[in-house]
C-alpha positions as CSV (number, residue, x, y, z in Angstrom):
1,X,74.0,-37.5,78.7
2,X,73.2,-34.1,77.5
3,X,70.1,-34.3,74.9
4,X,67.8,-31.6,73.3
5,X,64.0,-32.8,72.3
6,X,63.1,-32.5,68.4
7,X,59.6,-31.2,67.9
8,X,57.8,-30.3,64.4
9,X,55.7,-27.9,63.3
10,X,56.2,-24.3,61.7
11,X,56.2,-23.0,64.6
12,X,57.6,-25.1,67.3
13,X,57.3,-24.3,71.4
14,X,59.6,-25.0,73.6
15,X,56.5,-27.3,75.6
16,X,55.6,-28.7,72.4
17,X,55.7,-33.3,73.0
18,X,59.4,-34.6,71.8
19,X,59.6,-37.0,68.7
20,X,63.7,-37.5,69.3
21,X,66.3,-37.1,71.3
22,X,69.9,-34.9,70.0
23,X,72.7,-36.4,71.9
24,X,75.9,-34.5,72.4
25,X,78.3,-35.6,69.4
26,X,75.2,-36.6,66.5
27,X,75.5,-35.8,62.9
28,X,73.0,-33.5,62.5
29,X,71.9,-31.7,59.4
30,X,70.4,-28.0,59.9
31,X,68.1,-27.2,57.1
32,X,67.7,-23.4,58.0
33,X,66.1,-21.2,60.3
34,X,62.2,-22.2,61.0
35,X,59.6,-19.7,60.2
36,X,58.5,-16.5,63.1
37,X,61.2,-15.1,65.0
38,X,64.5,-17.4,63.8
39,X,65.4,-19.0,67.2
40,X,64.4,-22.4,65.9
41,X,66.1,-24.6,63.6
42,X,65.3,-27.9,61.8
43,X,67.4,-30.1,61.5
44,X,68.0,-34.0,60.9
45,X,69.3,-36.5,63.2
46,X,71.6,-38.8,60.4
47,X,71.4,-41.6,63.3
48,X,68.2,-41.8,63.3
49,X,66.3,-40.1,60.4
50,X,64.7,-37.8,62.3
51,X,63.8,-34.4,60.9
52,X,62.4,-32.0,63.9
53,X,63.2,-28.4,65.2
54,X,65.4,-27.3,68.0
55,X,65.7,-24.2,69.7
56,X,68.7,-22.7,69.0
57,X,69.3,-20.9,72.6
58,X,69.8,-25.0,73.2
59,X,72.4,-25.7,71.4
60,X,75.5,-25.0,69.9
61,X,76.5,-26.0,66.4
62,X,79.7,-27.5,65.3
63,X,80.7,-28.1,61.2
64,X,78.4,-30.6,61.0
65,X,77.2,-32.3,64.5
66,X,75.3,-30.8,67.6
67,X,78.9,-30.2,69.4
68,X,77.2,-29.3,72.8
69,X,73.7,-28.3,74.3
70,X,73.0,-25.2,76.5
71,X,71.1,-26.5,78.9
């Protein structure tokens, strides 16, 4: 299934290791924009508890759930 990789840090890389997985359809809380250029946004994963960043050129956001990815 479609996923996106979590990573943390304030400023997140695309190459930077995965801590989680964002499947199509999760709850997901965003948190705001990350700091430096504002392509990366944190967000939680309610299924699992995990708090990372995601680029946002990845995905696309619905009300409240990653709705798709854009890869």
């Amino acid at each position: 299934g479609a996923r996106v990789p979590l990573v943390r840090g304030a400023e997140p890389r695309q190459s930077a290791a995965g801590l989680g997985t964002a499947y199509k359809g999760d709850t997901c809380t965003s948190h705001g924009w990350a700091e430096g250029d504002g392509t990366w946004v944190k967000v939680t994963i309610q299924r699992t508890g995990v708090t990372g960043y995601v680029h946002s050129l990845l995905v696309a956001w619905g009300k409240e759930e990653l709705s798709r990815t854009g890869a």
